[in-house]
N, C-alpha and C positions, 0 to 999 in steps of 0.2 A: 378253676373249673367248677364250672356249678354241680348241685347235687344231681340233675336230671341228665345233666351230659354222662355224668360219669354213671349212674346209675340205671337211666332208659328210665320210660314210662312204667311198662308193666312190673317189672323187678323193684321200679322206685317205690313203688305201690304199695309192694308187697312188703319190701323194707320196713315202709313207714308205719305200714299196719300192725309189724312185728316189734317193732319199737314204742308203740303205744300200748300194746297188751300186753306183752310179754317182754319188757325190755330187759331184765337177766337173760335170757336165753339167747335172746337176739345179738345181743351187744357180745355174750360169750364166743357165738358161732362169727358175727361179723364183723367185730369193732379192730379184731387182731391183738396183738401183746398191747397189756395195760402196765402202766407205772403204780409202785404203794397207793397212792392218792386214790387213782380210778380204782383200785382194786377194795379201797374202802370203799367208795361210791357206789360200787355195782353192788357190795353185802348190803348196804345202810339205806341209800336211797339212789335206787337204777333209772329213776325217771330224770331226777335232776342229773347227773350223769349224762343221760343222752341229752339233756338240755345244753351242756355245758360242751360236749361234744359238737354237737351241731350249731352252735355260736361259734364256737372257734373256729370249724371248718367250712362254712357255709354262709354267714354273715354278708359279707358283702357280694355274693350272688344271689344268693337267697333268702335276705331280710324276712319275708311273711315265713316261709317254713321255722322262721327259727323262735320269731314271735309266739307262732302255734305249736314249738316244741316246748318253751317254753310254761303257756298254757297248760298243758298237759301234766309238765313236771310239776306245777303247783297245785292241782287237782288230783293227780296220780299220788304223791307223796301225802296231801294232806287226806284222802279216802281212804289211804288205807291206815294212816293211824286214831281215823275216824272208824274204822271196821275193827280196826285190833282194841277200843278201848272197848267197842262194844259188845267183844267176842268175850272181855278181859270181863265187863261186867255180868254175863250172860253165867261165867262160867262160877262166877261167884255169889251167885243168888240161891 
């Protein structure tokens, strides 16, 4: 079943938007019981997490959304250790 059947448009939406900015939160309230593995994922890095979520369940219905999770997981993950070095050197000057 693809993402958009099982999800609808408007609710898809809002999912997807919730998993781009906020995906701790998101993935706590919708992703359901997580295994050791994901429960590191969601502390360490929650974009790839949803990245690796949404490959595994949506792949072959929905190639582009997973491409574009993906994107995000690598931009998500790398901005914020690009904000934490520079929050790191901000506070050390």
């Amino acid at each position: 079943m693809g993402y958009w059947d099982l999800h609808g448009q408007v609710w898809g939406i809002i999912l997807l938007l919730g998993f781009a900015i906020f995906p701790r939160i998101t993935t706590f309230f919708a992703a359901g019981p997580f295994g050791c593995l994901a429960w590191l994922g969601w502390v360490f890095a929650p974009h790839l997490l949803v990245a690796i979520c949404a490959t595994y369940m949506y792949w072959h219905t929905n190639p582009i959304l997973c491409v574009i999770a993906w994107f995000f997981a690598i931009a998500g993950t790398g901005g914020e250790g690009a904000a934490a070095k520079k929050g790191h050197k901000h506070l050390t000057k």
